[in-house]
C-alpha positions in Angstrom: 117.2 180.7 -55.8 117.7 180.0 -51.7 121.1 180.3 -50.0 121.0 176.8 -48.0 122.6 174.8 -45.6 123.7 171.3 -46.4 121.0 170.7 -48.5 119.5 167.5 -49.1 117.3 167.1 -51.9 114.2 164.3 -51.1 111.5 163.4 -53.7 108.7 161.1 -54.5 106.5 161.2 -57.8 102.8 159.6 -57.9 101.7 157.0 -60.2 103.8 153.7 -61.1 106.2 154.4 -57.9 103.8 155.2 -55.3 102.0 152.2 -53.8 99.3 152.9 -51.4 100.2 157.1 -52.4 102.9 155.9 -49.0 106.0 157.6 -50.5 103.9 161.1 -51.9 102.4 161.1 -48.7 105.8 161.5 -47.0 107.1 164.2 -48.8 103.3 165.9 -48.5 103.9 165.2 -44.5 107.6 167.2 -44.4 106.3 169.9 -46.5 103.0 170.6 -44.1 105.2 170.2 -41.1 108.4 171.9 -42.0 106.0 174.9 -43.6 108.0 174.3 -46.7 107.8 177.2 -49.5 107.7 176.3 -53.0 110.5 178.2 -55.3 110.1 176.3 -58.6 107.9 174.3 -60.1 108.8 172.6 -63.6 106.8 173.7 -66.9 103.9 171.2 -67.2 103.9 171.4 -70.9 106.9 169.7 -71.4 106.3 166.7 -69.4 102.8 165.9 -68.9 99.9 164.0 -71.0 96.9 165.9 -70.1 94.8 163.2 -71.1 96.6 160.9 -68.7 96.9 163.6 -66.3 94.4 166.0 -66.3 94.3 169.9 -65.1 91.6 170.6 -62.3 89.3 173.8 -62.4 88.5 175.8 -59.3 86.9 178.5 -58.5 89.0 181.2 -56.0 86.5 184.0 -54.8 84.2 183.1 -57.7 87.3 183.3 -60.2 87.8 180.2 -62.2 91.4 179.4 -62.2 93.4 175.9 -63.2 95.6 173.7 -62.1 98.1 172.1 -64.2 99.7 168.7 -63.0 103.8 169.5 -62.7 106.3 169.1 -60.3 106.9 171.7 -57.4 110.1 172.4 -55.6 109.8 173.6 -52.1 112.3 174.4 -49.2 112.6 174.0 -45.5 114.8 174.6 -43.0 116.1 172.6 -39.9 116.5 174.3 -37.0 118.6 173.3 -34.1 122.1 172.9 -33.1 123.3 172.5 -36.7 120.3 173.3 -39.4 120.5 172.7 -42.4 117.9 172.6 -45.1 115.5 170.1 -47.5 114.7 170.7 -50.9 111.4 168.8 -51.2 110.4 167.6 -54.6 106.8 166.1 -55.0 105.0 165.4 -58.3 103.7 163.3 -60.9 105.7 160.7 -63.2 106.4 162.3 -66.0 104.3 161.0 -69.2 107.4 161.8 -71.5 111.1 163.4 -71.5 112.2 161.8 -68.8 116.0 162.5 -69.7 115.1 165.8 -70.0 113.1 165.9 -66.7 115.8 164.2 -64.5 118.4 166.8 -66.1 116.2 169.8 -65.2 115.5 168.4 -61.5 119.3 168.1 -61.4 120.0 170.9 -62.8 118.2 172.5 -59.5 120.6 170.2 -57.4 123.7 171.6 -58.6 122.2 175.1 -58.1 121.2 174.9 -54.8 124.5 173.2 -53.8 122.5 169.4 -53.0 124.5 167.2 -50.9 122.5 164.1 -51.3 119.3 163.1 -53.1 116.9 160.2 -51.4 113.9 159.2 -53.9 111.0 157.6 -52.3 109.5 154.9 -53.8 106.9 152.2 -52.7 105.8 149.0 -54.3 103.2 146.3 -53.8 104.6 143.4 -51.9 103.4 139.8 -50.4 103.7 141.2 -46.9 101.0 140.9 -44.1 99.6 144.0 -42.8 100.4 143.0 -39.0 104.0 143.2 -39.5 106.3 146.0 -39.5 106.8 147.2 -43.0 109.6 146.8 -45.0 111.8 149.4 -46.1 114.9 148.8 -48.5 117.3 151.2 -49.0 119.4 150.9 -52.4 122.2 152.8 -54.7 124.0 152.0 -57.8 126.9 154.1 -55.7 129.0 150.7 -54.2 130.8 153.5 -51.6 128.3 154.7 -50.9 126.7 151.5 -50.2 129.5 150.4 -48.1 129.2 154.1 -45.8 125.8 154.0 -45.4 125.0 150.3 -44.8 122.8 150.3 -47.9 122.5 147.7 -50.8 123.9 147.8 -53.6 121.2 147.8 -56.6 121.1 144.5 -58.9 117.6 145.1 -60.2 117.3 144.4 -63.9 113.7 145.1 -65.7 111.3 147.6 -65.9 111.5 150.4 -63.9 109.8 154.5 -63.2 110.9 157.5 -62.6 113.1 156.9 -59.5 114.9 154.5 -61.0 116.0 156.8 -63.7 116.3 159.8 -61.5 118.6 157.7 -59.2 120.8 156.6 -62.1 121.0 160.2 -63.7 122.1 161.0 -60.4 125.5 158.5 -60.4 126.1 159.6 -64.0 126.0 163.4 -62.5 128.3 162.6 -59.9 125.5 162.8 -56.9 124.8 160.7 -54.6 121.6 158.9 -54.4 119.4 156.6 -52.4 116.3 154.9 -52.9 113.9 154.3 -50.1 111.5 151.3 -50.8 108.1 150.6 -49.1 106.7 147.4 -49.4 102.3 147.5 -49.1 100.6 144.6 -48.9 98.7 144.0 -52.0 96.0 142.7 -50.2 95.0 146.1 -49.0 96.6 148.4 -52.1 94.4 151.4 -51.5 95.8 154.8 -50.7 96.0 156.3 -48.2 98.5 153.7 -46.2 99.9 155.5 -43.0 101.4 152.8 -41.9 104.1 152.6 -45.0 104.3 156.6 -44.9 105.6 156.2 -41.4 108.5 153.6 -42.2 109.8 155.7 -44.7 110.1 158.6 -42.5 111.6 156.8 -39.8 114.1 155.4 -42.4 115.0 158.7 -43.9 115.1 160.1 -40.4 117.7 157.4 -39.8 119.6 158.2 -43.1 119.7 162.1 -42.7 119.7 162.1 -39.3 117.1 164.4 -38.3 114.6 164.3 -36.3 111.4 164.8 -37.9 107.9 165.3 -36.5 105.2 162.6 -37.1 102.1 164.8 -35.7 99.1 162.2 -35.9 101.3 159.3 -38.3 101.2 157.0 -35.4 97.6 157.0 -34.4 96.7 157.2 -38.4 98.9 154.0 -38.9 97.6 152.2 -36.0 93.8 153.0 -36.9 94.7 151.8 -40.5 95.7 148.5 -39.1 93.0 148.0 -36.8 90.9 148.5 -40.1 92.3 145.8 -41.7 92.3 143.3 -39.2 88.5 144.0 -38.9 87.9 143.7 -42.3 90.3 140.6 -42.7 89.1 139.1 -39.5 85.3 139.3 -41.3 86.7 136.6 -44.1 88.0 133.5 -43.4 90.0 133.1 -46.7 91.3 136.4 -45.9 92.3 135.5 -42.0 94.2 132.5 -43.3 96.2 133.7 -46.5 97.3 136.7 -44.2 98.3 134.2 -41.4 100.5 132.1 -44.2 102.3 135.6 -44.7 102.9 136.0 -41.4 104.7 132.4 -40.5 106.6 133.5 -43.7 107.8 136.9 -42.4 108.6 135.1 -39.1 110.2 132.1 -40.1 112.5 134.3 -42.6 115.7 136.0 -41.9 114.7 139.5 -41.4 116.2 142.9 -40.8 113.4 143.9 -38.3 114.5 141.1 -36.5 118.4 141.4 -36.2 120.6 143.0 -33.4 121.3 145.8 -35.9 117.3 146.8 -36.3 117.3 146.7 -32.7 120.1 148.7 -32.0 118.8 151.7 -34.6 114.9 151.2 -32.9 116.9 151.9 -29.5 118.6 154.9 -30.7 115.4 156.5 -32.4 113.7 156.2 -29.2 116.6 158.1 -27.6 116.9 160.8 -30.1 113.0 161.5 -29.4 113.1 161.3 -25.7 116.5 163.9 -25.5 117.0 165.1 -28.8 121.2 165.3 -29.2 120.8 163.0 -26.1 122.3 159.5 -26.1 125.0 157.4 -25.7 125.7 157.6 -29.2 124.9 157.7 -32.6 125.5 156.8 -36.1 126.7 153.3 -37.9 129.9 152.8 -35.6 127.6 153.2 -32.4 124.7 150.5 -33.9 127.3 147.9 -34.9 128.5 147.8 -31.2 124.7 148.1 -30.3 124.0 145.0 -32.8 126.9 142.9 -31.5 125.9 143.2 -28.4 122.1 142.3 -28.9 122.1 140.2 -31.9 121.0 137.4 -30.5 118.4 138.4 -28.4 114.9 137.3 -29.1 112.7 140.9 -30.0 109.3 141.3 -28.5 106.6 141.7 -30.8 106.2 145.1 -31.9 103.0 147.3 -30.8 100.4 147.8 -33.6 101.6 150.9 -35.7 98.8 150.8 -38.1 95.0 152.0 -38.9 92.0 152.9 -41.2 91.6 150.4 -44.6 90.3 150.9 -47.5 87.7 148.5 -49.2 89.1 145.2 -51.5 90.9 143.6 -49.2 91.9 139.8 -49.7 94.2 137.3 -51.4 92.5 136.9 -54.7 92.9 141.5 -55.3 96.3 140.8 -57.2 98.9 143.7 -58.0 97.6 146.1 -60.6 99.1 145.5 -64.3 101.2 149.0 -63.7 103.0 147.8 -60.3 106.2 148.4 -59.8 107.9 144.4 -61.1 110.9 143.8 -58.8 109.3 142.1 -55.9 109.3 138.7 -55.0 107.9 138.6 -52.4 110.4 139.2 -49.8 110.4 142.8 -49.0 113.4 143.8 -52.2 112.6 146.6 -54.2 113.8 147.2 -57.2 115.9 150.9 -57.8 
């Protein structure tokens, strides 16, 4: 096992959890940048259907060889002034054991000396495309709602893996936070960049680190310009995503209060001098906030780009979606 620094464990699972693959494709983008080196990787046996999931064949140097679906740990390391490390967990929901699966996964957390686990999750939402997406963070922890400026779950139904991976957490005594993604369900189709970069920037926010995006932005904003060709082709299409929009606008938002300002304004000074500033943290964005909170925001640049095909109002959530939404950008745990 690695000696690390301040760990912090983050994970995301495909399947039920992952709308538009946005929160696999995050962990996928921290591993590639951050070079991270798998250490572990849970027994597939145990845990998987292989008729739900099934094992790939390949052929390396004309040697057939499989591979089984699992989960894989890997770790990276931070530098800077103060580095620390990221266990990265990526895999598949589990078909069974999930007690069992959340107990071995924590099991690596106590190990490795994990300050902190963050599960990503996203879910199919009535949100328009040409907005910026919406990112809930919850915990069942109420400190360490109250620290972090996160809510407090009250979900009750159906839920996946990270809901049960966040509770084992609390019962383990580890603090844990879900990051939530809402896609369109308009436009469900992986791959969606532009949800992949809100959850970075909000786990960038939560861990505070400062983590590179390589081509995100000019991925999410070719995505979008996809869709609004494709919606733009459809009248019936062009006017439900129009009623979504005067929805999103006419609704209290967070991406439109002084305190989403105030943390925007800070990212862009952490990536123009990183450790630069004239401040940082939640103490520094509630004066930010105060000060700003009732100022009108500009509309936001396109951050978005390449669509898939089946766009429009009548491609309804799939039957497995993640239940929880309403419409309004919550997520459940």
């Amino acid at each position: 096992m690695p000696e690390l620094i301040d760990p912090v464990m983050v994970a995301a699972f495909e399947g039920w959890n992952d709308a538009g693959d946005a929160a696999s494709t995050a962990v996928a983008h921290l591993d590639r940048e951050w070079k991270g080196e798998v250490f572990a990787a849970l027994d597939a046996e145990d845990y998987y259907d292989f008729q739900v999931n099934r094992p790939t064949v390949f052929l390396d140097n004309g040697v057939r060889k499989i591979t089984w679906p699992t989960t894989r740990l890997s770790v990276v390391r931070v530098g800077g002034d103060k580095p620390r490390d990221l266990v990265l967990v990526r895999g598949i929901e589990p078909s069974m054991r999930w007690r069992s699966f959340c107990n071995e996964l924590l099991g690596f957390a106590h190990e490795l000396g994990v300050e902190m686990v963050v599960i990503l999750g996203a879910l199919l939402g009535d949100t328009p495309h040409t907005r910026p997406v919406p990112v809930s963070g919850v915990t069942s922890d109420p400190d360490l709602a109250r620290t972090m400026d996160l809510e407090e779950t009250r979900y009750e139904g159906p839920t996946g893996i990270v809901g049960i991976l966040q509770e084992a957490c609390t019962h383990a005594g580890v603090p844990a936070v879900s990051l939530w993604a809402a896609v369109p369900h308009y436009v469900s189709q992986p791959p969606n960049p532009k949800a992949t970069l809100a959850l970075l920037n909000r786990l960038e926010d939560l861990i505070g680190l400062r983590i590179p995006l390589g081509e995100l932005p000019e991925d999410a904003r070719a995505w979008q310009l996809g869709v609004d060709q494709l919606a733009a082709e459809d009248s019936e299409v062009a006017e439900y995503v129009q009623t979504l929009e005067e929805a999103r606008d006419t609704a209290e938002l967070p991406e439109a209060s002084g305190e989403a300002i105030a943390r925007e304004f800070e990212r862009y000074l952490r990536r123009r001098e990183p450790g630069a500033g004239p401040g940082s943290g939640p103490g520094w964005r509630r004066r930010a906030a105060t000060s700003c909170g009732t100022r009108e925001r500009p509309d936001p640049p396109a951050e978005a780009g390449a669509a898939g095909p089946g766009v429009g109002p009548g491609a309804e959530p799939p039957p497995d979606a993640p239940e929880g939404d309403d419409g309004d950008g919550d997520a459940e745990e």
